[in-house]
C-alpha positions in Angstrom: 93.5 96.7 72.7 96.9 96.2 71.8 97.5 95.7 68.2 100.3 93.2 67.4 102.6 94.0 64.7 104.5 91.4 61.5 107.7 91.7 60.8 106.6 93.8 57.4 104.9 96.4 59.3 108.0 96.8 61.8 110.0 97.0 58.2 107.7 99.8 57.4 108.6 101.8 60.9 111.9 101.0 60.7 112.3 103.1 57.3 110.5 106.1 59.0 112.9 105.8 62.4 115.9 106.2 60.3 114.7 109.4 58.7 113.9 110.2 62.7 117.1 109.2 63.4 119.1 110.9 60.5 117.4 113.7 61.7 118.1 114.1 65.6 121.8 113.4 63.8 121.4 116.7 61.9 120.1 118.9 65.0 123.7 117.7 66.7 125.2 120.6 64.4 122.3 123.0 64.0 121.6 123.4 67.7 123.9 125.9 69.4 123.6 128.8 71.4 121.6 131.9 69.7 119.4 129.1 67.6 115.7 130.0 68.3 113.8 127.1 68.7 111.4 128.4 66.5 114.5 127.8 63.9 115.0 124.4 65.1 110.8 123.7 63.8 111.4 124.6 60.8 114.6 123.2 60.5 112.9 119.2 61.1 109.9 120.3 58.9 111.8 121.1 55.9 114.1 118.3 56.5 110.9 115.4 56.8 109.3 116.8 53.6 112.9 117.1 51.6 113.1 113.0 52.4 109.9 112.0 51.9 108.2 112.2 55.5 106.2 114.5 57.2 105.8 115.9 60.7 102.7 114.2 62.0 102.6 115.7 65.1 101.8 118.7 63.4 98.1 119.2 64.0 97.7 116.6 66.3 95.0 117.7 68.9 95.4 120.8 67.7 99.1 121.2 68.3 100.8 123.9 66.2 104.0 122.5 65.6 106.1 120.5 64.2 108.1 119.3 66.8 108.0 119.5 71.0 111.2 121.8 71.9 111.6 121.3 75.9 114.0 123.6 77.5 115.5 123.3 81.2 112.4 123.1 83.4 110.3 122.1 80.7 109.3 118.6 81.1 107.5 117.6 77.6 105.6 119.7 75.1 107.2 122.7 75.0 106.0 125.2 71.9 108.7 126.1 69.4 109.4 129.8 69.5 111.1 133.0 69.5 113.2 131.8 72.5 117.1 132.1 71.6 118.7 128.9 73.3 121.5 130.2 75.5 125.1 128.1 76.8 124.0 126.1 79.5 120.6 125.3 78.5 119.7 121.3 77.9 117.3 120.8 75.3 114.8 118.1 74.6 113.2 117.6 70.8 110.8 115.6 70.5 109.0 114.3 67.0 107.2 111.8 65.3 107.4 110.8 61.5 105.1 109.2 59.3 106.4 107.8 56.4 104.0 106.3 54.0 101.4 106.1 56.8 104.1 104.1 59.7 104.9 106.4 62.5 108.5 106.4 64.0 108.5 108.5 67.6 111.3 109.4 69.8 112.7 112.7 71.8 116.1 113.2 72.3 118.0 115.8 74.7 121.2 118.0 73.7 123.3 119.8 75.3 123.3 123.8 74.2 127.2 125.0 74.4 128.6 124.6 78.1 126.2 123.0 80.4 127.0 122.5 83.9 128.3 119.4 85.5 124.5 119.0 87.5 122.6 119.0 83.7 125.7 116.9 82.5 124.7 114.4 85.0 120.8 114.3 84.9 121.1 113.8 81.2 123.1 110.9 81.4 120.9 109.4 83.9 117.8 109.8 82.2 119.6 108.2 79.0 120.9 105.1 81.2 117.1 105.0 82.7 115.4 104.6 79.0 118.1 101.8 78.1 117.9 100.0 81.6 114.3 99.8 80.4 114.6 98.6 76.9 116.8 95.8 78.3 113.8 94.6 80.4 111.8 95.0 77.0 111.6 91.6 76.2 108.9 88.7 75.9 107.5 87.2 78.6 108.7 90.3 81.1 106.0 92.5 82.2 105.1 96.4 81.7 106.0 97.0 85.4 109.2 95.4 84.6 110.4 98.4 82.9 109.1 100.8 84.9 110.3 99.5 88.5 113.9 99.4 87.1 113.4 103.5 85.6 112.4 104.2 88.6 114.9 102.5 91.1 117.6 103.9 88.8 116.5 107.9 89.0 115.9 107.7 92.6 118.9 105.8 93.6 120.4 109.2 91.7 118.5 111.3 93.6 115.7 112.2 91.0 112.3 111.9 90.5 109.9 110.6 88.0 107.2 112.3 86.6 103.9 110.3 86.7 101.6 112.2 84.5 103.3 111.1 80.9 104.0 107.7 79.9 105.3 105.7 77.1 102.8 104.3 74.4 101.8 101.9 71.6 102.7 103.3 68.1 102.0 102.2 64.8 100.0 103.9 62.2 98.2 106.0 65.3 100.9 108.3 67.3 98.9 107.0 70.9 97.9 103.1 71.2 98.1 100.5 73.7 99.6 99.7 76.0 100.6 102.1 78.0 104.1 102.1 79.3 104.9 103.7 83.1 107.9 104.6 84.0 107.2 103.7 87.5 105.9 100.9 89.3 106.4 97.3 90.5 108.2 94.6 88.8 106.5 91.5 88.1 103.1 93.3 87.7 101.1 95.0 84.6 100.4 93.0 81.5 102.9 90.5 80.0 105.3 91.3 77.1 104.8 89.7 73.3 106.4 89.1 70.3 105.2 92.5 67.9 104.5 94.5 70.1 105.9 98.3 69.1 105.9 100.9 72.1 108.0 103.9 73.2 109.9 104.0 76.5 110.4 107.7 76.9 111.0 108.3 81.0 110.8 112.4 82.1 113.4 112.6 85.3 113.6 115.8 87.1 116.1 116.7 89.2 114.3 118.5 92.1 110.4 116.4 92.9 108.2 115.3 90.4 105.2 117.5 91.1 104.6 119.5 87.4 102.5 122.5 86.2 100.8 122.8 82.7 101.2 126.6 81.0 98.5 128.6 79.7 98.9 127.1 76.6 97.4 123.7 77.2 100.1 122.0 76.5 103.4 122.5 78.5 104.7 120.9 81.1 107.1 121.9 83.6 108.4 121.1 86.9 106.7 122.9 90.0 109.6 123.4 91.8 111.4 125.0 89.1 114.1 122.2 88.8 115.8 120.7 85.8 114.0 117.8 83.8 115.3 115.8 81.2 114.2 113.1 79.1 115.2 110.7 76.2 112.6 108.3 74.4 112.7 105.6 71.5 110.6 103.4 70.1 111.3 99.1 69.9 109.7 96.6 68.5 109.5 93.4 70.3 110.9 90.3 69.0 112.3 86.8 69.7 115.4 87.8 69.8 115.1 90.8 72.1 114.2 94.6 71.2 114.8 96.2 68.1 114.9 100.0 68.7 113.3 101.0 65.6 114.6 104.9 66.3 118.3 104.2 66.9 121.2 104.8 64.3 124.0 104.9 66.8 123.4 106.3 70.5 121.3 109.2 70.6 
């Protein structure tokens, strides 16, 4: 069931997506090369409970962390650790903030020192993907609206997108409907409305969209070995177009 949201509870998430926000601006400086991405947990921690939020992916199903630290071939939910980030390395974080029980939820993808031209480019693809679908965000559109323009965009790149993960419903729970493919056919899957809140968060590989999970449970990676990348924010739908409730100037 999708659960429609007033303008007062899209207040509420727009106060935790600035803290979100402020703090992806804050990793811009603290990630560089030799940062273990251990560091960078502990870094967002510290920052959500200093302003009044808290990490609420922390514990979630069990996860141990604070935030999701993807690296390179690491598609979504990669574990914070001892892992010094090298020049040349693209990096995703990934977090969700709960402020006062409203949850704000988006991943964003940085550049570690000198990357090379072919990451340079996949990045910026994956970024004009998410925003080519927020534009389709709109009433009266459908679901598969958004996910048949993702798609055309990555492959007409070359790239591919991965299947297994998909945007979400957010509110007070991290996961509700509907769910939100980053595939598909336009003019099909259910119809947009005004309050809806949902993340568009496409995962674009550079090589072929098979993936692997790791021993851990939890992280995902490409098969082939090839670069992923992904950028994700969370809008709220209104009359007058999409707010993106996790955007204080471009990510």
């Amino acid at each position: 069931m999708v659960i429609i949201k007033t303008k007062e509870e899209i207040e509420k998430m727009i106060v935790a997506g600035k803290v979100l926000a402020n703090v992806h601006h804050e990793l811009r400086n603290f990630i560089k090369p030799g940062v273990k991405t251990i560091e960078i947990d502990r870094f967002v921690e510290n920052y959500l409970y200093e302003h009044g939020a808290s990490p609420e992916e922390k514990g979630y199903e069990g996860y141990p962390y604070s935030v999701c630290t993807s690296v390179n071939d690491e598609v979504c939910h990669g574990f914070p650790s001892e892992y010094a980030l090298k020049s040349g390395d693209i990096l995703n974080v990934d977090l969700v903030v709960n402020v006062n029980g409203w949850l704000a939820d988006s991943g964003w993808s940085y550049e570690v020192g000198e990357v090379s031209d072919e990451a340079k480019r996949l990045l910026r693809v994956t970024k004009e993907c998410m925003y080519k679908g927020i534009e389709l965000a709109r009433i009266g559109n459908r679901l598969g609206d958004i996910g048949a323009v993702i798609q055309e965009h990555a492959e007409k790149n070359g790239y591919s997108v991965v299947r297994e993960f998909v945007g979400h419903g957010i509110g007070r729970e991290m996961h509700e409907d509907p769910q939100v493919l980053h595939y598909g056919k336009a003019g099909h899957g259910l119809r947009i409305r005004e309050g809806m809140v949902f993340t568009i968060e496409p995962m674009i590989n550079q090589g072929k969209k098979e993936i692997t999970i790791d021993k851990n449970g939890w992280t995902a990676r490409t098969k082939d070995g090839s670069l992923s990348a992904q950028y994700e924010h969370q809008l709220a739908i209104t009359k007058d177009g999409p707010i993106i409730i996790t955007d204080q100037g471009d990510c």
